[in-house]
C-alpha positions in Angstrom: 21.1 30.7 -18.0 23.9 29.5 -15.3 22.6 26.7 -13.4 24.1 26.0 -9.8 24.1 22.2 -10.9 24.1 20.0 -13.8 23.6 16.2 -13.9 25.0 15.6 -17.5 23.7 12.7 -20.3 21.7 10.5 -17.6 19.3 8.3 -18.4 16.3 9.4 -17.0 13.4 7.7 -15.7 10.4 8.3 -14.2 7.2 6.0 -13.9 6.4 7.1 -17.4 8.8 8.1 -19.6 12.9 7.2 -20.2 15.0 9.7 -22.3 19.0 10.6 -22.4 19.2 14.4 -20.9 20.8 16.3 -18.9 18.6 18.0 -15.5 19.3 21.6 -15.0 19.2 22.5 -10.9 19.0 25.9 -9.3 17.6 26.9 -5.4 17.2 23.2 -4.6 14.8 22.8 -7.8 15.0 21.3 -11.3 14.4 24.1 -13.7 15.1 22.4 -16.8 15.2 19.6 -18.6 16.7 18.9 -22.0 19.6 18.1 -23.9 23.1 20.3 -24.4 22.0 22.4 -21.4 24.2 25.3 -20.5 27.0 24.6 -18.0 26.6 25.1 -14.6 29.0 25.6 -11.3 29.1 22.1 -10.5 28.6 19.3 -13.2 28.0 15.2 -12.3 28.3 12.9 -15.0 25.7 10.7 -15.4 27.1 8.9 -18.6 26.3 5.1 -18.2 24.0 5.3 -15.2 20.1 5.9 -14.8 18.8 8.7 -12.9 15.7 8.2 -10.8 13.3 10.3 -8.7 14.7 10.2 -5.0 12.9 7.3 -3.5 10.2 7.6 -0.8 9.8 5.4 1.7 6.0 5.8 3.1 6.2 3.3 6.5 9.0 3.8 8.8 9.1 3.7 12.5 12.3 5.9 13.6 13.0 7.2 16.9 9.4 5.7 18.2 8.4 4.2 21.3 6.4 1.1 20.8 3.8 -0.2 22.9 5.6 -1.8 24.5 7.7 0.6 25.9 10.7 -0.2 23.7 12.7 2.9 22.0 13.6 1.9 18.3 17.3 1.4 17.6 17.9 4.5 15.4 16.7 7.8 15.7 16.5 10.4 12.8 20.4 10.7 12.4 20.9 7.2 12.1 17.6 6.6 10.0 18.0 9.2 7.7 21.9 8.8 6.6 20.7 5.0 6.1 17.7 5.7 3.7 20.1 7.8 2.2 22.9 5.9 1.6 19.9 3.4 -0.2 19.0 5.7 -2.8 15.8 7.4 0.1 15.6 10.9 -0.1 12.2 11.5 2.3 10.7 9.5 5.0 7.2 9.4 6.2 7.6 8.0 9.8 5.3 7.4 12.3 4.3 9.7 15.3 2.6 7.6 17.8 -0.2 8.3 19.9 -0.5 6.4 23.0 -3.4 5.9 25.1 -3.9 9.1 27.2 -1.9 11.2 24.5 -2.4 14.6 23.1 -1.5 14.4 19.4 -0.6 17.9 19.4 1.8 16.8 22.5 3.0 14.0 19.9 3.9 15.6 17.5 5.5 18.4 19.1 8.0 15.7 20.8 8.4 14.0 17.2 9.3 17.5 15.8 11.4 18.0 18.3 13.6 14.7 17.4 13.9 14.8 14.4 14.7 18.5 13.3 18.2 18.5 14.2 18.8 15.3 13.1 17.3 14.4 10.1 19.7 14.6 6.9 17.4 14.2 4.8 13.2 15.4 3.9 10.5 13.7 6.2 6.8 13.9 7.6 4.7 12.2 9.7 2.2 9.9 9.7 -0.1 9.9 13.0 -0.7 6.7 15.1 -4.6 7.3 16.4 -4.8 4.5 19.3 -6.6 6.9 22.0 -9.6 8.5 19.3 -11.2 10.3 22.2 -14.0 13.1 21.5 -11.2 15.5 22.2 -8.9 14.2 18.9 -11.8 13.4 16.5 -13.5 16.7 17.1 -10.7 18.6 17.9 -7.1 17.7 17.1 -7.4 15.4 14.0 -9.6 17.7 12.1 -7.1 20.2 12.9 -3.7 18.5 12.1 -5.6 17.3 8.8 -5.4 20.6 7.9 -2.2 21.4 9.0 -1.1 19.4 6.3 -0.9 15.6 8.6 -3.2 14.1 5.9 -2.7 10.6 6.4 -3.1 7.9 10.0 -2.5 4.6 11.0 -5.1 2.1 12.9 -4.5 -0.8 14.4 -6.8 -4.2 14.3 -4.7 -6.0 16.6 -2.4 -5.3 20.2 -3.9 -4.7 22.7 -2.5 -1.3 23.6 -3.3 0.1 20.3 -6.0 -1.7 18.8 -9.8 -0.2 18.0 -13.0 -2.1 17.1 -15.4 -1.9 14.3 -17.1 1.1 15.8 -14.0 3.3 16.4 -12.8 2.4 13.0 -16.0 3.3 11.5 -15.6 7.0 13.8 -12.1 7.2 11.8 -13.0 6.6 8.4 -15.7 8.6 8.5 -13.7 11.9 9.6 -11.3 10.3 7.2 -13.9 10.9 4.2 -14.9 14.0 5.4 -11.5 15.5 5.7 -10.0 14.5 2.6 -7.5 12.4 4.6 -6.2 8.7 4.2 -6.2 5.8 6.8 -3.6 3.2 7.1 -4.6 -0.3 8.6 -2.6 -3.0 9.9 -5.1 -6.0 9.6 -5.1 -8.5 12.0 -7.7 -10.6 13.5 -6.0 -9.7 17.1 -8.8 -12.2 18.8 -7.3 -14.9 16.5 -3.8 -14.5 17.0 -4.6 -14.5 20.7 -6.5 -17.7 21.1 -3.8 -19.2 19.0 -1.3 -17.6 21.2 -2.3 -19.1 24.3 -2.6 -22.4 22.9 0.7 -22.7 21.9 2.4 -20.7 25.0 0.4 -23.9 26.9 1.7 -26.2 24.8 5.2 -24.9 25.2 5.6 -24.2 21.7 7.6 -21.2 22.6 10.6 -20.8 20.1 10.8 -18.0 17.3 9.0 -20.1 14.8 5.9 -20.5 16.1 5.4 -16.5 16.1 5.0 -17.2 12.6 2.0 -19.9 13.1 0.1 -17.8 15.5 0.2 -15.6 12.8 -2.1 -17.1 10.3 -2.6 -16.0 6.8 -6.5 -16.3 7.9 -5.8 -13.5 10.6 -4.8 -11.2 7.3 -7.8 -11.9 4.8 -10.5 -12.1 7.5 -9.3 -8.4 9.2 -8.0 -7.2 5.7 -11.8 -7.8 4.0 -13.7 -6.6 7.4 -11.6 -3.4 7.4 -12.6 -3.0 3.2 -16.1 -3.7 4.4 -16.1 -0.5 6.7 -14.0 1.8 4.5 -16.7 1.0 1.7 -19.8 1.7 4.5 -18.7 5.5 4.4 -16.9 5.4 1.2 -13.4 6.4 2.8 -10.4 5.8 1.0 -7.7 3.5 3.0 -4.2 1.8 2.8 -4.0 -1.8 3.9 -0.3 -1.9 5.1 2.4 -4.8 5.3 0.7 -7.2 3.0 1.9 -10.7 3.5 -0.2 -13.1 2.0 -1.8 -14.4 -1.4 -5.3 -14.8 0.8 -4.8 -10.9 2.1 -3.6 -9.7 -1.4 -6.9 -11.3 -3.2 -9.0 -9.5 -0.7 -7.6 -6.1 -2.0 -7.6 -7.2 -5.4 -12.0 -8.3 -4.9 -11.9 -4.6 -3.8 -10.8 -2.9 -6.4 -12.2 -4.8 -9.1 -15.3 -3.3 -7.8 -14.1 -0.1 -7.7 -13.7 0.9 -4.5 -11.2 3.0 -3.2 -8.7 0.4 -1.4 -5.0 0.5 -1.9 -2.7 -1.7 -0.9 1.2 -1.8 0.4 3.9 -4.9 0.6 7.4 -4.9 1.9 10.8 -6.9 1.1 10.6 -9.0 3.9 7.4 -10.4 2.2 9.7 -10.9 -1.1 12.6 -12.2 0.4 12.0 -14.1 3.5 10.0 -17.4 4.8 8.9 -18.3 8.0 11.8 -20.9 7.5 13.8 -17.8 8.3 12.4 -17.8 11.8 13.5 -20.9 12.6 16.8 -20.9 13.8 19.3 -22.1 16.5 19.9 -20.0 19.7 16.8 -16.9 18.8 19.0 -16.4 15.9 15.1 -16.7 14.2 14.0 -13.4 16.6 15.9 -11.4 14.0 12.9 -11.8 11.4 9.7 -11.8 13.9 7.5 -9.4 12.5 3.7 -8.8 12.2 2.5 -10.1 9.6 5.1 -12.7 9.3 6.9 -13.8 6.1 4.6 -16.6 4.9 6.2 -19.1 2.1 7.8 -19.2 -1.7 4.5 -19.1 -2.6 3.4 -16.4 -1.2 6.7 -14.8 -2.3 5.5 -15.4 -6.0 2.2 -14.0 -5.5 3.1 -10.9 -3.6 5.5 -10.5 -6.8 2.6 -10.7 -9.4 1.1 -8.3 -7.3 3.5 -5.5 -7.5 3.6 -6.8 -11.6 0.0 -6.1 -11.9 -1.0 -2.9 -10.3 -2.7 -4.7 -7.0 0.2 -3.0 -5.0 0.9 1.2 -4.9 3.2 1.2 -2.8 6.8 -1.0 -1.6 7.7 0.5 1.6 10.3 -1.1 4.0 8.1 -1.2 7.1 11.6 0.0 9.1 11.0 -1.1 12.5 15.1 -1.3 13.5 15.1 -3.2 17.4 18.7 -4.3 18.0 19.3 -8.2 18.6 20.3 -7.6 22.7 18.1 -6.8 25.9 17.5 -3.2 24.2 15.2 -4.7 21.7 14.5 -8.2 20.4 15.7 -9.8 23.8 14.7 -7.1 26.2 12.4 -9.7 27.8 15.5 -11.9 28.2 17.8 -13.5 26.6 15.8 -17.1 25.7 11.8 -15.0 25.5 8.6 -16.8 24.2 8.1 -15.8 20.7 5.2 -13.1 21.7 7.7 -11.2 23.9 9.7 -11.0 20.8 10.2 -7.2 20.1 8.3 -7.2 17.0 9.7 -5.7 13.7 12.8 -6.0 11.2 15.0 -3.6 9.2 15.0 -2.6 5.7 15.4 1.1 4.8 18.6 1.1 3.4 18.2 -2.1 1.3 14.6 -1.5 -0.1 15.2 0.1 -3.5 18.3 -2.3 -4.4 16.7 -5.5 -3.7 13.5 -4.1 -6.1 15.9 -3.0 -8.2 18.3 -6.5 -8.4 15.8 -9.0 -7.6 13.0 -7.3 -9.9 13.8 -5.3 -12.5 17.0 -7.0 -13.5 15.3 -10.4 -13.2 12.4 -9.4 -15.7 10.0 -9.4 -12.9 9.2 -5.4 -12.8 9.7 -2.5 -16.0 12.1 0.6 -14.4 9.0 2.6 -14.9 7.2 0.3 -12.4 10.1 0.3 -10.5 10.3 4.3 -10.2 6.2 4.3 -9.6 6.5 1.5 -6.3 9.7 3.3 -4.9 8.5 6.9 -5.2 5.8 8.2 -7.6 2.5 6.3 -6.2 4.0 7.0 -2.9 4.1 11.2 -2.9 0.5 10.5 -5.1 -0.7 9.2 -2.0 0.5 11.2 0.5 -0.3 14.4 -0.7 3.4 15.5 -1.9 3.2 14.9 -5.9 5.1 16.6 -8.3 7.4 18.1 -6.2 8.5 14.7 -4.5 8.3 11.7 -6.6 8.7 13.7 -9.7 11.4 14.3 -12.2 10.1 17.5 -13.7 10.4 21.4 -13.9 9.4 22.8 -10.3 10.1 19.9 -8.3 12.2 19.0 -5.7 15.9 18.1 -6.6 15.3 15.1 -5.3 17.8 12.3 -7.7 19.2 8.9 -7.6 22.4 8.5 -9.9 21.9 4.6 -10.3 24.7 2.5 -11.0 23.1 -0.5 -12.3 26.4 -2.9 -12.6 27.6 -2.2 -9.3 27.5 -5.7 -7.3 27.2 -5.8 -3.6 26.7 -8.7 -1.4 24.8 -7.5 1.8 26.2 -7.8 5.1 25.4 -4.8 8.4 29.1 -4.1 8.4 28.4 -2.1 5.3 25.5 -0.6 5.9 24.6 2.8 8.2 21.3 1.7 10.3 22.3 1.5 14.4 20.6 -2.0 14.0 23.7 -4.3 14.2 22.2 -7.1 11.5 20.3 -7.3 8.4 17.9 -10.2 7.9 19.4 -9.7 4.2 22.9 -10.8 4.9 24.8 -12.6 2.3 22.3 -11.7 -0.3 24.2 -10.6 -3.1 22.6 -8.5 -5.3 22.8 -5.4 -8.5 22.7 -1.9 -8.8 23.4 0.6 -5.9 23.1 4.2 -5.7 26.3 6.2 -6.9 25.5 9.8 -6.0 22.2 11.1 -4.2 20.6 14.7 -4.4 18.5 15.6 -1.7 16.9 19.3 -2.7 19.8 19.7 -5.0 22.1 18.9 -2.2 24.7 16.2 -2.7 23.8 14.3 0.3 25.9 10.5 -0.7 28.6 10.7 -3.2 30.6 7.3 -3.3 29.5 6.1 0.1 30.1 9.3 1.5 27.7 11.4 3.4 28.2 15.1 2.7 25.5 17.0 4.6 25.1 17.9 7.9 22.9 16.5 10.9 19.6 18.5 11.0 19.4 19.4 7.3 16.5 17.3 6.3 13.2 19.4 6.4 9.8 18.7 7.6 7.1 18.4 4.0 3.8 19.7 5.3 1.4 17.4 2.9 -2.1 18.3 0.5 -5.0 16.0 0.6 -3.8 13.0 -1.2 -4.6 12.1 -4.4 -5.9 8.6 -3.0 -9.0 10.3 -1.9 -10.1 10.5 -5.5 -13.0 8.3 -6.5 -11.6 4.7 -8.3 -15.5 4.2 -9.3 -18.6 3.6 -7.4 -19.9 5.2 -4.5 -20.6 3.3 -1.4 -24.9 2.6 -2.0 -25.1 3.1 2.1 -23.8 6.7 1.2 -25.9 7.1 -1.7 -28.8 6.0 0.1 -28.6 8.5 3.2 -28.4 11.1 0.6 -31.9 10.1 -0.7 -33.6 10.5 3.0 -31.7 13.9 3.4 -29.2 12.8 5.3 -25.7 14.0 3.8 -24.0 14.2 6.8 -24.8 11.1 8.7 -21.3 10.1 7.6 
């Protein structure tokens, strides 16, 4: 057998195994794995360096407008050759609906951006803001099946927020489809009053964005959103978990065995809401929703990736530049809530896992490997051919280089941003080579593929739509009177 590439005496692993082999790659596949394989026309050498699956980073905003009205700083060029360069092989980003939209409409536009542009594998998720008769009876069912198996809701903002009883329409043609909702839980009327309290106040600077966030906003939205999920028995995703109080909350849920998962982000690892306090809107650069809470809440977002409570550590990419084109396009001194909301991370989210928690005993690689990519294509309907190291699946590999030091600063990175929230950081182990398909997309910094190469991945049903345990007894119960299909 002649392979077209052979990645030579790695060390492999996946989120469940680690063994020195060599990976045998032919028509963008893996089609064997073992030791002494037969040569092939190209040959890497892995020697001294682990070989992961290509990570997958499920939450991304690239090339979206926000509600605002604000275009995000890269588009799929720029986003894609950064998650590259970071060790990301696909991207699930976000195609937003808008009130008054057509999701077909969307996602014909998002299509249309990103397929000359991407460099590397992507989908979407869909934003549902506007769920009109028209897109729960029509479109959603439809692009469920089209392989769009996964959404996004929103508990808070005005322009894109639903109540209970819209949420309760979603889930429930969630369950029925076989699909997965996404929430971003936030008790919007809480952050509101609080808002306006301290707007009248004139406490207007950066830092008090983080204080009309409360941690309270989180639990209270986070366990009213698991109490409607559980009414119908849908599956769902709490997103951008911040907080030890939002964290428990998930944790309550599936002790009981309901069907709740849960996502975090480095910026809830690596940054405080000291960070938002700084001199001339310096502080703007880390306003995000939720905020970054405290070192505590740092060390219990930590134990939660240790102990299973998290799936999922996705960068939550929302890229606005620090000028009048994003963080200060309301002016150059703003309020904090006309703060374009949202920070970087793409590039930098599987080497701060892999410095800050694997080398410092905090994470196993195998956890490591299940956080960055396994759990993630599980979820999302693309397992084993992304997120997998195995016969049939994508060629989709990390060379690791896990004594490579870097200290963090934009100037090296490939994001259209212009800052990280991460500079100065210094930190271990950085991608050396990078196989997208069996392409060599990064090869010593280098990017060696062409604009538009990335594909679109249609998705299955996701796995998370498997029963954890019980059934919700409100669904059990409407079977008993004969009435299966209330839900």
């Amino acid at each position: 057998m002649k392979f077209d590439l052979v990645i030579r005496d790695g060390n492999v692993v996946t989120a469940t195994e680690e063994v020195f082999c060599d990976i045998g790659i032919e028509g963008g596949t893996i089609t064997a794995i073992g030791k002494k394989l037969p040569s092939g026309e190209r040959e890497i050498d892995a020697n001294g360096d682990y070989v992961f699956p290509g990570g997958i980073d499920a939450h991304t905003h690239i090339e979206q407008i926000s509600s605002t009205g604000l275009m995000c700083a890269d588009d799929f060029y720029t986003g894609t050759v950064s998650a590259a360069h970071g060790g990301t092989t696909t991207i699930l980003s976000f195609a937003a609906q808008h009130k008054g939209d057509s999701l077909r409409a969307v996602l014909v536009d998002y299509h249309t951006r990103a397929k000359t542009k991407a460099v590397i594998d992507y989908g979407f998720h869909l934003i549902i803001s506007d769920p009109t008769e028209t897109v729960m009876k029509d479109e959603l069912p439809e692009l469920i099946r089209n392989g769009y198996t996964s959404f996004k809701v929103y508990m808070t903002y005005d322009a894109l927020k639903l109540d209970d009883y819209q949420m309760l329409d979603v889930f429930a043609l969630a369950r029925k489809e076989g699909a997965l909702t996404m929430i971003h839980a936030e008790n919007h009327d809480l952050i509101r009053w609080l808002t306006d309290r301290l707007l009248a106040a004139g406490a207007v600077a950066p830092k008090f964005h983080a204080v009309s966030h409360p941690r309270l906003a989180e639990s209270e939205a986070t366990s009213r959103a698991i109490s409607l999920a559980e009414l119908v028995d849908a599956p769902c995703l709490i997103v951008h978990v911040s907080s030890e109080e939002g964290m428990e909350a998930i944790r309550r849920a599936q002790r009981r065995g309901l069907k709740v998962f849960a996502e975090t982000c480095p910026q809830y690892l690596f940054l405080t809401a000291d960070d938002l306090d700084q001199p001339d809107m310096q502080g703007a650069m880390c306003c995000c929703s939720p905020p970054p809470r405290d070192e505590a809440s740092q060390e219990a977002i930590w134990r939660g990736l240790s102990d299973g409570t998290f799936q999922v550590l996705s960068s939550d990419h929302a890229p606005y530049r620090f000028d009048e084109t994003g963080k200060l396009a309301q002016g150059e001194d703003p309020p904090f809530n006309k703060i374009a909301n949202g920070v970087p991370g793409l590039e930098v989210r599987m080497p701060l896992l892999f410095s800050e928690g694997v080398l410092k005993g905090r994470l196993d690689l195998h956890r490591f490997v299940e956080l960055t990519s396994t759990r993630p294509a599980q979820l999302y309907g693309m397992f084993p051919r992304k997120g997998s190291i195995s016969v049939g699946a994508d060629a989709d590999l990390v060379i690791w280089d896990a004594h490579k030091t870097v200290t963090l600063g934009w100037e090296h990175l490939h994001d259209n941003v212009g800052y990280t929230p991460y500079a100065g950081r210094t930190i271990q182990g950085w991608p050396r080579t990078v196989l997208s398909r069996g392409r060599v997309v990064v090869d010593a910094g280098e990017l060696l593929v062409e604009k538009g190469s990335g594909e679109f991945i249609p998705r299955e049903k996701p796995s998370a739509a498997d029963p954890l345990g019980r059934e919700a007894a409100e669904v059990s119960l409407a079977r008993r009177f004969g009435l299966e299909d209330l839900w």
